[in-house]
ROLUM-210350 format. One record per residue (C-alpha): residue number from 1; y, z, x; residue in one letter. Coordinates in steps of 0.2 Angstrom, whole numbers, padded with zeros to 4 digits, always signed. Each point is the difference from the previous one (the first is absolute). Example, Ala and Ser with C-alpha at 12.3 -4.5 7.8 and 13.67 -1.06 7.14 Angstrom:
// residues 2
{pt 1,{-0022,+0039,+0062},'A'},
{pt 2,{+0017,-0003,+0006},'S'},
// end
This chain:
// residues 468
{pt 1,{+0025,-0183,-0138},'X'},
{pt 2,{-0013,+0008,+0013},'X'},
{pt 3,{+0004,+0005,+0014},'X'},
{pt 4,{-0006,-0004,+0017},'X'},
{pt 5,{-0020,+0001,+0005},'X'},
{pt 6,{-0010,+0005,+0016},'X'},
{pt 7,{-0002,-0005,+0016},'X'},
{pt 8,{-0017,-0009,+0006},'X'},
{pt 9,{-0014,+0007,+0010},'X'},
{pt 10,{+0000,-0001,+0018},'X'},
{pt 11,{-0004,-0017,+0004},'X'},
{pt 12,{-0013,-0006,+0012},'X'},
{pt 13,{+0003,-0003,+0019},'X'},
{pt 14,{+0002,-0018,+0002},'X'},
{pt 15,{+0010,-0003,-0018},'X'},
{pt 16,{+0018,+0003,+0002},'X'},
{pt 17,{+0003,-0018,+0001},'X'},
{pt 18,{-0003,+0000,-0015},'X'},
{pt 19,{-0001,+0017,-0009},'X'},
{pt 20,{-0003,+0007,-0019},'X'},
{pt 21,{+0016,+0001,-0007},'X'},
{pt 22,{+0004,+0013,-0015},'X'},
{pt 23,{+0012,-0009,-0011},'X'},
{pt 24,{+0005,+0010,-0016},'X'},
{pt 25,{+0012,-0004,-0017},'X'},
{pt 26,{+0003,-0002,-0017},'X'},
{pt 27,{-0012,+0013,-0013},'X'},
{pt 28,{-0008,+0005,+0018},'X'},
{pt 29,{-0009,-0017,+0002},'X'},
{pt 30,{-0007,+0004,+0019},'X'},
{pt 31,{-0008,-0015,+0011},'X'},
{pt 32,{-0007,+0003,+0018},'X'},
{pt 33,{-0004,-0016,+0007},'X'},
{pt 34,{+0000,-0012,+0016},'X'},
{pt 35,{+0009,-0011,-0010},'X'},
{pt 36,{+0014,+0006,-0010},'X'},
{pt 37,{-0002,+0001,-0017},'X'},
{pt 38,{-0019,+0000,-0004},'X'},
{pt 39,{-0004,+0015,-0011},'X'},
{pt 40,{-0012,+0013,+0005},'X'},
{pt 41,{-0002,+0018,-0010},'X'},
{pt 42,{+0015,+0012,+0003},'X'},
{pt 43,{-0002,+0015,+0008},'X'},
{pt 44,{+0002,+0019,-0001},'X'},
{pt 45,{+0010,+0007,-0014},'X'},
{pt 46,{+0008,+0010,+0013},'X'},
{pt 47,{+0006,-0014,+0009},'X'},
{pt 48,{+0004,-0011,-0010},'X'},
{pt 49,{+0014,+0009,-0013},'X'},
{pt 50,{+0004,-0008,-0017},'X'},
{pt 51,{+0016,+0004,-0006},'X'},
{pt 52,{+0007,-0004,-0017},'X'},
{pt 53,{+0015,-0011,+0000},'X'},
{pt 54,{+0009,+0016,-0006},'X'},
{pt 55,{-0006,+0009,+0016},'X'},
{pt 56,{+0004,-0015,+0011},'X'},
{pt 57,{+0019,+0001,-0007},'X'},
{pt 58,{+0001,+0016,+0004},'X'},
{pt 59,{-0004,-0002,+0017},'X'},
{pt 60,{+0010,-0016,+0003},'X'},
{pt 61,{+0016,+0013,-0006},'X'},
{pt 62,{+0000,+0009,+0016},'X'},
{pt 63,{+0002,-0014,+0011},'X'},
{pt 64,{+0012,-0014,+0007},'X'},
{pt 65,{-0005,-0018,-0007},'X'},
{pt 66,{+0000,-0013,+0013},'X'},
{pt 67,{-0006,-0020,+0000},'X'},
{pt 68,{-0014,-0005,+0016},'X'},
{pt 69,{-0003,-0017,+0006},'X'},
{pt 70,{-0017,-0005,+0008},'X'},
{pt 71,{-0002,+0006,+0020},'X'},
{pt 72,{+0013,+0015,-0003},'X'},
{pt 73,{-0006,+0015,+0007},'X'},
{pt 74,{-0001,+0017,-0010},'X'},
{pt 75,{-0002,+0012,+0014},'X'},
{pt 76,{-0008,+0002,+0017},'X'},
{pt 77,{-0009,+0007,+0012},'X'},
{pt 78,{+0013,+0013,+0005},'X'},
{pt 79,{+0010,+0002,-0013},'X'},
{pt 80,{+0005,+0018,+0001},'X'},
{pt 81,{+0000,-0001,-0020},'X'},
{pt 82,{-0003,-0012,-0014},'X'},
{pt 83,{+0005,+0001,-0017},'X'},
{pt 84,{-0014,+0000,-0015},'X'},
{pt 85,{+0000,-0017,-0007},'X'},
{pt 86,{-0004,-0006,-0017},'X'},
{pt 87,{-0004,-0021,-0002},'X'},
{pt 88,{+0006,-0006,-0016},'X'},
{pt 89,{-0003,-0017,+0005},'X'},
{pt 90,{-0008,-0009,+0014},'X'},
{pt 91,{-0012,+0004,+0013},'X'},
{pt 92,{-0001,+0012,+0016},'X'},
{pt 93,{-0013,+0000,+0014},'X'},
{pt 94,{-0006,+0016,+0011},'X'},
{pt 95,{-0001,-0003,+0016},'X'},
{pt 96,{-0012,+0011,+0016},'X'},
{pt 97,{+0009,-0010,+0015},'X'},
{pt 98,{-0010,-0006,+0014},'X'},
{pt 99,{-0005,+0013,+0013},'X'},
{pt 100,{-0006,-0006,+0016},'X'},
{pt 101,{-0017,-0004,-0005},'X'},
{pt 102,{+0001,-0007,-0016},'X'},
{pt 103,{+0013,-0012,-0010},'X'},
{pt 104,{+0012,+0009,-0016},'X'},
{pt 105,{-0011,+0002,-0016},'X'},
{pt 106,{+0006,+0000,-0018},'X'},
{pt 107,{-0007,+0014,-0007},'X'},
{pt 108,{+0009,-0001,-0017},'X'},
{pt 109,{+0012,-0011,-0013},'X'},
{pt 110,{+0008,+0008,-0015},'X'},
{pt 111,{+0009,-0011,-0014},'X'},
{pt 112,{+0010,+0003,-0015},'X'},
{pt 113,{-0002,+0018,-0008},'X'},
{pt 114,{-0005,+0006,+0020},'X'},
{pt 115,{+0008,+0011,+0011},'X'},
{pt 116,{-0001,+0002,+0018},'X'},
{pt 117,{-0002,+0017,+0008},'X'},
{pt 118,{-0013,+0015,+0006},'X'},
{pt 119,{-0001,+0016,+0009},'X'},
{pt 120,{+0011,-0001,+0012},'X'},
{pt 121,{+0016,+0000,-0012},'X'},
{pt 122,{-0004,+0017,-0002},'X'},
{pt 123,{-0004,+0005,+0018},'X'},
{pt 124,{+0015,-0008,+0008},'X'},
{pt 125,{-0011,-0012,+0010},'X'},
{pt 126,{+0006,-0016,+0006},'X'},
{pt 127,{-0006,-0016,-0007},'X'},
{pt 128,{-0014,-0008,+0010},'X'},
{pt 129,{-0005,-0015,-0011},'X'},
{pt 130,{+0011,-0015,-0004},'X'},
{pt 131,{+0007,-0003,-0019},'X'},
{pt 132,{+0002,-0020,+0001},'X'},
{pt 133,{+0006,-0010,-0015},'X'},
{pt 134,{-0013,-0017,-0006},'X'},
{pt 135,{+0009,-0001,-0016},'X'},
{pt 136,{+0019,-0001,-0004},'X'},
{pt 137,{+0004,+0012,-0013},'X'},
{pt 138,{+0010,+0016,-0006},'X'},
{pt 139,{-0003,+0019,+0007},'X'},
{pt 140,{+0007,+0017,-0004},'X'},
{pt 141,{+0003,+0011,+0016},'X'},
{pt 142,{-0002,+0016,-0004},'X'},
{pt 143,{+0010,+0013,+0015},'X'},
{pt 144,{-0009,+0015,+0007},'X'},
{pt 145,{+0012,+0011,-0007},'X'},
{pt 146,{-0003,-0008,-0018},'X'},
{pt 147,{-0019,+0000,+0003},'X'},
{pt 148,{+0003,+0021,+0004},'X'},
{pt 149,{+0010,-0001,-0017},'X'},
{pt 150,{-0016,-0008,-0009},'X'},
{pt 151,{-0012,+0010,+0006},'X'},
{pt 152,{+0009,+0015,-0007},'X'},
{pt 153,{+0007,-0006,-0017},'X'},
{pt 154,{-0016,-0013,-0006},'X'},
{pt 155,{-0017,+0011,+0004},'X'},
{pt 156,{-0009,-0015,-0011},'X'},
{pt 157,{+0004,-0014,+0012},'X'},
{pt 158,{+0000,+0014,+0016},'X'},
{pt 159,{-0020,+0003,-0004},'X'},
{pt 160,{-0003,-0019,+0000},'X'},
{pt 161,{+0008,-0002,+0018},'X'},
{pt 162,{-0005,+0015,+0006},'X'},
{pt 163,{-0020,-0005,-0003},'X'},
{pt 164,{+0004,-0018,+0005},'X'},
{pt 165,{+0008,+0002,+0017},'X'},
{pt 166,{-0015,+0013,+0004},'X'},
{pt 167,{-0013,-0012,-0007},'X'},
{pt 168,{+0009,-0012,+0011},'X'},
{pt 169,{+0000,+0007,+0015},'X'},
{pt 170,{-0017,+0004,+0001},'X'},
{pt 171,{-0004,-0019,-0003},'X'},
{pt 172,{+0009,-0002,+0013},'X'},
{pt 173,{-0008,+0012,+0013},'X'},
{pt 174,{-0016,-0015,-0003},'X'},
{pt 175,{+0009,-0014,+0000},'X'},
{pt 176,{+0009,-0013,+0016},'X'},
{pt 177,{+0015,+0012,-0001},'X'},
{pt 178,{-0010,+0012,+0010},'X'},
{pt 179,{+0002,-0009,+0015},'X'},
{pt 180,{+0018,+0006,+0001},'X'},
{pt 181,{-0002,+0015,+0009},'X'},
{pt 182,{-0015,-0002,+0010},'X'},
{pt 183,{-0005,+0017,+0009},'X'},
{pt 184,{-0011,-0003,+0017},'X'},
{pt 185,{-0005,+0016,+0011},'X'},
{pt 186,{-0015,+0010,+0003},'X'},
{pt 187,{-0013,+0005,-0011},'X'},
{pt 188,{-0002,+0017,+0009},'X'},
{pt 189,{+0022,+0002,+0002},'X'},
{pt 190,{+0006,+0013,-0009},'X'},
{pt 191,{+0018,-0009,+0002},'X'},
{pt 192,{-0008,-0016,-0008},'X'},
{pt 193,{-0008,+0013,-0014},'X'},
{pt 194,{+0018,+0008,-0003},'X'},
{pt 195,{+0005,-0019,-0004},'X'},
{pt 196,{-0013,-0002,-0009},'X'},
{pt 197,{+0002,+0015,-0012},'X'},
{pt 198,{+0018,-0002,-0003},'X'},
{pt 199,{-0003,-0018,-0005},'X'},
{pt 200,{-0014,+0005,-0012},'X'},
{pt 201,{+0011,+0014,-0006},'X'},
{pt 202,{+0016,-0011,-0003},'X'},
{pt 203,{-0012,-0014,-0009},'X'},
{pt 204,{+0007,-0012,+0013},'X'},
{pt 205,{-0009,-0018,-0002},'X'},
{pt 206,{-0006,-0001,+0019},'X'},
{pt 207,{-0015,-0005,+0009},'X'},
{pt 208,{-0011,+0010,+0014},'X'},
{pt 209,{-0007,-0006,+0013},'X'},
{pt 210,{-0011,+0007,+0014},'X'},
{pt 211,{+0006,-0004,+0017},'X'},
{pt 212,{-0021,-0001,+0004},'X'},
{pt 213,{+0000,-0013,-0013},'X'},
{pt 214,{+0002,-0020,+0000},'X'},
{pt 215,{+0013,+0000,-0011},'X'},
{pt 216,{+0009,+0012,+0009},'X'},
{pt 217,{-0003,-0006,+0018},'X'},
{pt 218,{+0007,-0016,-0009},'X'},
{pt 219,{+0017,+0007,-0006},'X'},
{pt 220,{+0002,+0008,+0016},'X'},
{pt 221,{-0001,-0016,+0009},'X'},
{pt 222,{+0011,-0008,-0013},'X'},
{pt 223,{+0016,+0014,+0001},'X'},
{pt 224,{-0003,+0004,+0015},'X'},
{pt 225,{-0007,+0018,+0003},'X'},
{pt 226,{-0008,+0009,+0014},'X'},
{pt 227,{-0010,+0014,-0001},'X'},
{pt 228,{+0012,+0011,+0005},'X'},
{pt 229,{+0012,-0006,-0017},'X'},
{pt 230,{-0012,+0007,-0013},'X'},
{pt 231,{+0002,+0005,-0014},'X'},
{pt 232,{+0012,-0015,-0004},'X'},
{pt 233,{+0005,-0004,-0017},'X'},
{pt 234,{+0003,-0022,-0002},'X'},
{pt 235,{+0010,-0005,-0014},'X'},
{pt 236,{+0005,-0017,+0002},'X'},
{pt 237,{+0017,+0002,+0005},'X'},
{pt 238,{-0002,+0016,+0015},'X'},
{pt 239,{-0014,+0007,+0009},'X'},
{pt 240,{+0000,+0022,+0001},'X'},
{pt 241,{-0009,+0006,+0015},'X'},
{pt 242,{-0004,+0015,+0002},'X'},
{pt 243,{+0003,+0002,-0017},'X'},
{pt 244,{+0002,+0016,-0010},'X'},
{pt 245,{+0002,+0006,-0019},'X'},
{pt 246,{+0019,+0001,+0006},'X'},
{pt 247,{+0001,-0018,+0006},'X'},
{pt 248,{-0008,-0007,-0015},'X'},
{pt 249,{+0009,+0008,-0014},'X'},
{pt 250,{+0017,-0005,+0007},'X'},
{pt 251,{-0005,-0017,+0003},'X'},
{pt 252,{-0005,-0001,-0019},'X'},
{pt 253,{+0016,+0009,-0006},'X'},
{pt 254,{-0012,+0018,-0007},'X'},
{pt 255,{+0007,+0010,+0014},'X'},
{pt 256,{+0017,+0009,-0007},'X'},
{pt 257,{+0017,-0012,+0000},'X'},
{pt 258,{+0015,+0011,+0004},'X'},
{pt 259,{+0017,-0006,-0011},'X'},
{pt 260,{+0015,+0006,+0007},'X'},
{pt 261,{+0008,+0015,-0012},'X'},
{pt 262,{-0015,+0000,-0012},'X'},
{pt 263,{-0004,+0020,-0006},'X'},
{pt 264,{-0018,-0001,-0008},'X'},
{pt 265,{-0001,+0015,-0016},'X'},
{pt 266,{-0019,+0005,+0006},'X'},
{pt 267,{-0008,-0002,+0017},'X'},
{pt 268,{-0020,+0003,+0002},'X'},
{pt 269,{-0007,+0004,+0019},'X'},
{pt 270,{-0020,-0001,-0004},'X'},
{pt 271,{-0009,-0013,-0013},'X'},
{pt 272,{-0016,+0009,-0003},'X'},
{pt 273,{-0001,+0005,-0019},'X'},
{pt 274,{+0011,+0014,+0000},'X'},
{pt 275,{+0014,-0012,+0007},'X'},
{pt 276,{-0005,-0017,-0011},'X'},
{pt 277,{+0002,+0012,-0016},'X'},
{pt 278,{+0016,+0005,+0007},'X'},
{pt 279,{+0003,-0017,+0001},'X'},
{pt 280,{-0004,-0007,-0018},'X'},
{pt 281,{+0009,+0017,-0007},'X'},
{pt 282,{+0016,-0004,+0008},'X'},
{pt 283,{+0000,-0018,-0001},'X'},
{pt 284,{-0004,-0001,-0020},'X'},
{pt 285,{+0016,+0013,-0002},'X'},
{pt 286,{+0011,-0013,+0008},'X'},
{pt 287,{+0000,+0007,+0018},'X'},
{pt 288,{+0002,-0011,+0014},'X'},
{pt 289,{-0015,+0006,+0008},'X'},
{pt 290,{-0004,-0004,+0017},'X'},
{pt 291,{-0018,+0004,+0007},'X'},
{pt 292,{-0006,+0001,+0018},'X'},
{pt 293,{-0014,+0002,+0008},'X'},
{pt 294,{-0004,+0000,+0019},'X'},
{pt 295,{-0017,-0011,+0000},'X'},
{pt 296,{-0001,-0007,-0017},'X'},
{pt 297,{+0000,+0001,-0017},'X'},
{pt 298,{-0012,+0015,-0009},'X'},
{pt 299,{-0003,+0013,+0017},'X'},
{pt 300,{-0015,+0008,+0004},'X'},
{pt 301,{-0008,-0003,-0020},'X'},
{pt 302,{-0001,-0020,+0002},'X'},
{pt 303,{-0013,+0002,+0011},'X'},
{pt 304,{-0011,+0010,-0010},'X'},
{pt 305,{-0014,-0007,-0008},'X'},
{pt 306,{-0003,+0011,-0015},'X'},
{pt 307,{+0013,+0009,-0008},'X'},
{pt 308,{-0008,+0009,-0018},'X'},
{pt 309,{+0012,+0017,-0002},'X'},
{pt 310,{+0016,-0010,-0005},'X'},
{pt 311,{+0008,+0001,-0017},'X'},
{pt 312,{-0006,-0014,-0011},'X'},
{pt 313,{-0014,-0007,+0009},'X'},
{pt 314,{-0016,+0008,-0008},'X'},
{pt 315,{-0012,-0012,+0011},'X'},
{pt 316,{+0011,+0001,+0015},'X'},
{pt 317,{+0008,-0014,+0008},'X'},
{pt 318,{+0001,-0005,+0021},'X'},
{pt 319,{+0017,+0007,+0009},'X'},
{pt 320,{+0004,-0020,+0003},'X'},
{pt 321,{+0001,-0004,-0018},'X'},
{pt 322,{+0008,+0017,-0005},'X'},
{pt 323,{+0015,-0003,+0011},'X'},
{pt 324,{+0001,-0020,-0002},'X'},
{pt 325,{+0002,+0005,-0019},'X'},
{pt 326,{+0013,+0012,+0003},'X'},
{pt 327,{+0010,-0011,+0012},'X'},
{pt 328,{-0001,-0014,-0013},'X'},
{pt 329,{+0009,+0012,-0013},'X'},
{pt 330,{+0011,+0005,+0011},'X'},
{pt 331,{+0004,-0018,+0006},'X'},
{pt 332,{+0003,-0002,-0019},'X'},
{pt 333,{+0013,+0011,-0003},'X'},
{pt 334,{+0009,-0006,+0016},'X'},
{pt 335,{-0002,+0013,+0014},'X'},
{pt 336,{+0000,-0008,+0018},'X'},
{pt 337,{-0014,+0003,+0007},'X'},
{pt 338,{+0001,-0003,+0021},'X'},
{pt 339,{-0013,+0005,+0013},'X'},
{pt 340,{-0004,+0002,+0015},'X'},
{pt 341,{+0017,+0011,+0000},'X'},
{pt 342,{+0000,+0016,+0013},'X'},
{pt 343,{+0009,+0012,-0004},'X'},
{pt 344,{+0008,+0013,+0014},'X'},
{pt 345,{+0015,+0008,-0004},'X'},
{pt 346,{+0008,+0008,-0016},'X'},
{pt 347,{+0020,+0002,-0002},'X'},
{pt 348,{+0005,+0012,-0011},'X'},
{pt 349,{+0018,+0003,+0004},'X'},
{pt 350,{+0007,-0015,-0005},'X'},
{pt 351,{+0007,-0004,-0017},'X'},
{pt 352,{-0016,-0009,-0004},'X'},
{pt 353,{-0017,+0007,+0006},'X'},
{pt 354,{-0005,-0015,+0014},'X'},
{pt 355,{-0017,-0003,+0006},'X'},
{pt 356,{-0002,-0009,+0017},'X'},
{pt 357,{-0013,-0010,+0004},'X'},
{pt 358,{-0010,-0005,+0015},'X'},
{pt 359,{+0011,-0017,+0002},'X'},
{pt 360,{+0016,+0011,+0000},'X'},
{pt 361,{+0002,-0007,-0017},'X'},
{pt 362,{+0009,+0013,-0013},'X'},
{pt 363,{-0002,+0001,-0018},'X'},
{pt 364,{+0011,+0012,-0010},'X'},
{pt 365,{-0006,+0007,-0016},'X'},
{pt 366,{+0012,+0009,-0013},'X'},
{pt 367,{-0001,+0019,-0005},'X'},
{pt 368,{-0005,+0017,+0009},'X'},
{pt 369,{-0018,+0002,-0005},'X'},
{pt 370,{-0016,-0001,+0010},'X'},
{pt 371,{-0016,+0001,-0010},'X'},
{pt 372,{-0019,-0002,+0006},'X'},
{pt 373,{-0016,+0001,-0013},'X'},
{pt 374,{+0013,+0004,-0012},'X'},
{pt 375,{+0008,+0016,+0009},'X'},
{pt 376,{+0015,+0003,+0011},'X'},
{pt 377,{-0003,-0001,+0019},'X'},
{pt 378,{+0011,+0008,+0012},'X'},
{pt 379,{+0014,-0009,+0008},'X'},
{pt 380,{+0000,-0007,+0017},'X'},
{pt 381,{+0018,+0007,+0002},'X'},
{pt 382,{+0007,+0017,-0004},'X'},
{pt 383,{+0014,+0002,-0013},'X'},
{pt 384,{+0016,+0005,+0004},'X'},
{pt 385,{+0003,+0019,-0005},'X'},
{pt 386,{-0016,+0003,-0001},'X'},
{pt 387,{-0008,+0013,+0016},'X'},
{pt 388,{-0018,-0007,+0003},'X'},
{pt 389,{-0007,+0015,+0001},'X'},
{pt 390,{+0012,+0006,-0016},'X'},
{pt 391,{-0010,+0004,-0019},'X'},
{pt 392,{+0011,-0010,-0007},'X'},
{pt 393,{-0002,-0015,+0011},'X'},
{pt 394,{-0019,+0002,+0003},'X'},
{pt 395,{-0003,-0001,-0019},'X'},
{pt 396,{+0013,-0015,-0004},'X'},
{pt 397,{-0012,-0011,+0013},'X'},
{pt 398,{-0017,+0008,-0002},'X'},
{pt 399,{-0014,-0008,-0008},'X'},
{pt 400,{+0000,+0002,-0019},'X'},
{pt 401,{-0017,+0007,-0001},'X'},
{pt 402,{-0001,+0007,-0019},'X'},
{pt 403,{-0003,+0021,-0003},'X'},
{pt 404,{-0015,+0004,-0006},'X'},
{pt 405,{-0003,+0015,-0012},'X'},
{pt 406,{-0005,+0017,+0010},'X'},
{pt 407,{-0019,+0003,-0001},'X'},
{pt 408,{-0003,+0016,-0005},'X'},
{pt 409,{-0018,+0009,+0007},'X'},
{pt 410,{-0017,+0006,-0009},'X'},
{pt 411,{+0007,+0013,-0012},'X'},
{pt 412,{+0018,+0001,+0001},'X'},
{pt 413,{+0014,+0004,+0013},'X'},
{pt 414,{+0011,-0007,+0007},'X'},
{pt 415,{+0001,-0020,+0003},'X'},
{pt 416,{-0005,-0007,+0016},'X'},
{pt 417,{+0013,-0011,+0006},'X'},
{pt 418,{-0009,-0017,+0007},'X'},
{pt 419,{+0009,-0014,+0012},'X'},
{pt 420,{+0007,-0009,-0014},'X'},
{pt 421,{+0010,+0016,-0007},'X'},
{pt 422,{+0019,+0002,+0006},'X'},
{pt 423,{-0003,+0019,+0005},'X'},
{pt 424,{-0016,-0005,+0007},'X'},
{pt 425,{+0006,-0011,+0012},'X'},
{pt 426,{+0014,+0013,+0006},'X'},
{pt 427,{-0009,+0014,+0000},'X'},
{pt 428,{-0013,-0009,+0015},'X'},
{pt 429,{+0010,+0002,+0018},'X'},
{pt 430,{+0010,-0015,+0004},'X'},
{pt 431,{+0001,-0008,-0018},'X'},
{pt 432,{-0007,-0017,-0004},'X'},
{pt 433,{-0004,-0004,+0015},'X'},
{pt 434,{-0008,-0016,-0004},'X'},
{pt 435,{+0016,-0008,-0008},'X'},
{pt 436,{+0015,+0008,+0013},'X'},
{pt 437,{+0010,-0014,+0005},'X'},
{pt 438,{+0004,+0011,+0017},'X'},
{pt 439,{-0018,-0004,+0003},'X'},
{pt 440,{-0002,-0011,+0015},'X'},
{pt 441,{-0011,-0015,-0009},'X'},
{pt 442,{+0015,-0002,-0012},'X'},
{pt 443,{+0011,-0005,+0016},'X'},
{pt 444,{-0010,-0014,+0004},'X'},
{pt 445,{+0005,-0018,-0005},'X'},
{pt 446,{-0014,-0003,-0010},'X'},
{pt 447,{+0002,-0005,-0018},'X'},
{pt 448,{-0011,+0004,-0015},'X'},
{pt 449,{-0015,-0012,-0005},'X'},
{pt 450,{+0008,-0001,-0016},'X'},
{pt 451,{+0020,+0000,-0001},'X'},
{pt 452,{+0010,-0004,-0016},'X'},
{pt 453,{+0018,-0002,+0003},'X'},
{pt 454,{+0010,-0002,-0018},'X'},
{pt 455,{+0016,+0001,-0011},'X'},
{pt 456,{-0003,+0005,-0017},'X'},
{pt 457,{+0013,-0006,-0014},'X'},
{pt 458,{+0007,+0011,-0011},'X'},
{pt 459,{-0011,-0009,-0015},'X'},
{pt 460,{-0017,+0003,+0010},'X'},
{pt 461,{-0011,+0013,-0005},'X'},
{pt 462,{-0013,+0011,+0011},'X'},
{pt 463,{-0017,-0004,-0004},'X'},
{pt 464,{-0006,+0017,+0005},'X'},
{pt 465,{+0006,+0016,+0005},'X'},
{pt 466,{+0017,+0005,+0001},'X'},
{pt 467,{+0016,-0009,+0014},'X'},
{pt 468,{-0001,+0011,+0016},'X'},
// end
């Protein structure tokens, strides 16, 4: 059997009535027509998965069968979850709904040996396309907790999702599905560019439209909008004025989702690459990782448009596609990644390090350790019994900064004892002073750029270095 194919082009204004309609089955037998069933050549391999009938059994094993009758509905446009679905039999249509401008539009049918599913059951996303039965027939539900379960235990099957639903959803960026969250604002706003970024860096399916422009004078006529409402973001069930990265992600379900009594093993403030390694590190060694980021997903490196100096990219690579890779790995290994997520405050006196964030939202993360670019930070919070301005308590919270080997002058003597040298740094009036907790700038509120907050298990090893 083979599994499902690609989804069509964008299709041109004027055409929804009757759009091009992917339909996929058997031995990867792909047609794109007006008129169901005429053939056409299929398309890219990346898109359009073959699995063996082996393969497709395997998969199958993970989920729930269930029977469908023609007109049921798979999921909606809501949906705060959907299962990964596998059609063993019968048909399923994909359905953009109808904005305010424009009728729904299939945008894709998958038949037996298909399954149903893209990026956004690895992001969290809720659905925004429709799942409609034409078919009677037989499916396998397969639960979030199972698809976790598959990911990790089948890493043949998990590559084939993992290019599909990535393949997938960049079709969808070009085709009707767009229209579902249609941004209108200012060409020249930097509150309509922030939008716009976050959307780009989410690999949101959306639309942009220039207030200036006919299109979008249109949709503001159509929602209604002033000028005084922009940005807005249109979906077609709510209108966001004066919209904000903030406002976006939780109406899509990317912003954090608290769960009452929930204790995540690793928590990540900062997604840039230090952070998105972090990520992929702690995730693929079975750590409920949870990533956050206060404006989106790959910090201050997404936006750069040539990166050559990083390890295993000899010709260099742009800051967008370094981070979009390493969030897709992440992604992989199941680490929640939610942004925009402010962080303010850090607690740790409680029996659970607890980070608060902007929302008053608190998330508790096991263990005692706080680590940035792979070394301790200071506390926030002095320890019991330990004096601040004490040895023994300075050096427990200090910075582990490495000692380096004295340097001995031009023809002997006696070493010259650098910064970096433990007598060195004593012997200078005052200490260390860069790295006193007494300092004032440690008693401010403000966090690192880059805080890893984790519980490491008796059976996990350091990578480097020794435990503080």
């Amino acid at each position: 059997m083979a599994a499902a194919g690609t989804l069509p082009p964008a299709m041109p204004p004027g055409r929804s009535d009757s759009p091009a309609v992917l339909r996929c089955h058997g031995e990867g037998a792909d047609t794109m027509t007006d008129e169901p069933g005429a053939p056409v050549p299929s398309g890219d391999a990346a898109e359009v998965p073959q699995l063996t009938a082996e393969q497709f059994a395997r998969l199958a094993a993970y989920g729930v069968a269930q029977e469908v009758r023609s007109q049921d509905i798979v999921f909606r446009p809501g949906d705060p979850a959907y299962d990964l679905i596998v059609i063993e039999a019968g048909w399923i249509e994909i359905v953009s709904p109808a904005s305010r401008d424009e009728p729904e539009a299939v945008v894709a049918a998958y038949g037996p040996g298909g399954f149903l599913g893209e990026l956004n059951l690895l992001t969290g996303q809720t659905a925004y396309l429709t799942a409609r039965v034409t078919q009677a027939g037989r499916i396998y539900r397969i639960s979030h907790e199972r698809f976790r379960q598959l990911m990790a235990e089948d890493p043949e099957i998990s590559d084939v999702l993992l290019r599909t639903f990535l393949a997938r959803r960049d079709r969808l960026r070009d085709s009707p599905a767009a229209r579902g969250i249609e941004i209108v604002g200012s060409g020249i706003s930097a509150d309509a560019l922030a939008l716009r970024t976050y959307a780009a860096r989410q690999r949101l399916p959306h639309l942009w439209l220039d207030a200036d422009s006919a299109a979008g004078r249109a949709l503001m006529r159509l929602a209604p909008l002033a000028a005084a409402d922009l940005p807005a973001v249109v979906t077609p069930d709510r209108v966001l004025r004066q919209a904000s990265p903030a406002q976006l992600a939780a109406a899509l379900g990317l912003s954090y989702r608290p769960t009452a009594g929930k204790v995540v093993d690793l928590t990540i403030i900062g997604s840039g690459p230090a952070g998105l390694a972090a990520a992929v590190y702690g995730a693929s060694e079975g750590l409920d990782t949870l990533l956050l980021d206060a404006t989106g997903v790959g910090g201050q490196a997404a936006a750069s448009s040539r990166i050559e100096n990083y390890l295993g990219f000899p010709s260099g690579l742009s800051g967008h596609d370094l981070t979009q890779r390493a969030a897709l790995q992440a992604l992989k290994f199941g680490a929640q990644l939610s942004s925009p997520c402010r962080v303010t405050t850090l607690d740790t006196a409680a029996e659970h390090l607890r980070v608060g964030l902007a929302d008053g939202t608190g998330i508790s993360t096991r263990g005692r350790q706080l680590r940035r670019a792979g070394r301790a930070v200071p506390r926030l919070a002095r320890e019991p019994g330990h004096p601040r301005n004490s040895r023994a308590g300075r050096r427990r919270r200090d910075v582990r900064v490495p000692p380096r080997s004295p340097a001995r002058p031009p023809g002997g003597g006696r070493p010259r004892l650098g910064r970096g040298h433990r007598a060195g740094r004593n012997d200078r009036p005052g200490g260390d002073h860069h790295h006193r907790l007494g300092r004032p700038q440690h008693r401010r509120a403000a966090l690192p750029r880059a805080v890893l907050l984790h519980w490491r298990r008796p059976s996990h090893r350091v990578a480097a270095g020794r435990d503080p």
